[in-house]
N, C-alpha and C positions, 0 to 999 in steps of 0.2 A: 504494500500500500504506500502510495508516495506519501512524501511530508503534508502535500496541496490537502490529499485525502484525508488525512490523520486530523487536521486542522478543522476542518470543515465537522468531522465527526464529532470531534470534541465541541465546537460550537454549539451544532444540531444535538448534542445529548444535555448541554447547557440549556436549552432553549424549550426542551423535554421537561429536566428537571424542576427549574422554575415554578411551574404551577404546582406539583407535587409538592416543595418544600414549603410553599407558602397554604395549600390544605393540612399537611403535616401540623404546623406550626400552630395555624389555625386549633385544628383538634385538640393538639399538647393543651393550649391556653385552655380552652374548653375544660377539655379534666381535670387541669389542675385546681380552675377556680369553680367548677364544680364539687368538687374533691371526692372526685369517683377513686373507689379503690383501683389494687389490679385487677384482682378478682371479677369487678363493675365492669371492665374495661373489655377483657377477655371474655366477659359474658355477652359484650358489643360484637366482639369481632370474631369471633369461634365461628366458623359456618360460614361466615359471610362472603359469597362470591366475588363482591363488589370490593372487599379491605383486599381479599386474596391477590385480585386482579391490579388494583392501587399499587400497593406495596411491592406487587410484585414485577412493574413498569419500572419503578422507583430504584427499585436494584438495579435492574438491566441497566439502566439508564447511568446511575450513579456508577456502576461498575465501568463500562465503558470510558464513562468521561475520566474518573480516577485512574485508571490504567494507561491512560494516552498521556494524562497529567505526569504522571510518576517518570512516562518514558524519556519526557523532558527533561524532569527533574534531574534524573540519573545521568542524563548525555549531556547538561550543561556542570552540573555540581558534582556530578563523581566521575566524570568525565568517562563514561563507558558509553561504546556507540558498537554500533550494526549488532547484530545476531545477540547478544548477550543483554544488548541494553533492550531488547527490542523481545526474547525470552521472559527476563526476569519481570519484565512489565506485565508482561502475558500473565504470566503465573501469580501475579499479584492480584491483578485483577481475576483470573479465574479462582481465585481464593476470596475474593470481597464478594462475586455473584456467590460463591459455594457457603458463603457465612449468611452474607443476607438472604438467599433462598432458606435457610435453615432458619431463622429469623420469623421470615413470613409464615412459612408454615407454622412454626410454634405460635404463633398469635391468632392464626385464621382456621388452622385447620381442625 
């Protein structure tokens, strides 16, 4: 995938996330000054196709853009480039989709 690519994805999964973290954010506020327990909370979301499907854009999304993020990070700051910098991003991000799918499910499913 060229740089042009990467860049663009990262953008487009920025532009994904956005409404997600401001619903998220949303919610948080809600329960907190609600003062739903977990138990309250988990009683909301247990089952619900709709948290399932939310949450679970959320990851994809977040994981993507973090993983492109990281490859940056790595090839400007720790100066590691092609294959290994471009590897270990992979693996990081398929460890962030692999935490947060496990995440979702444990809240929705």
């Amino acid at each position: 995938m060229s740089e042009f690519h990467l860049y663009m994805a990262q953008r487009l999964s920025a532009l994904v996330m956005a409404p997600f973290v401001i619903v998220h954010i949303g919610v948080m506020i809600y329960a907190i000054q609600g003062g739903l327990s977990a138990a309250e909370i988990l009683g909301r979301t247990q089952g619900s196709v709709f948290w399932f499907a939310f949450y679970g854009m959320f990851v994809v999304a977040v994981s993507i853009h973090a993983a492109i993020g990281l490859r940056t990070i790595l090839g400007e700051w720790a100066g590691l480039r092609g294959g290994m910098r471009d590897w270990l991003s992979a693996v990081i991000g398929l460890g962030l989709f692999a935490l947060g799918s496990q995440a979702v499910w444990a809240v929705t499913a």
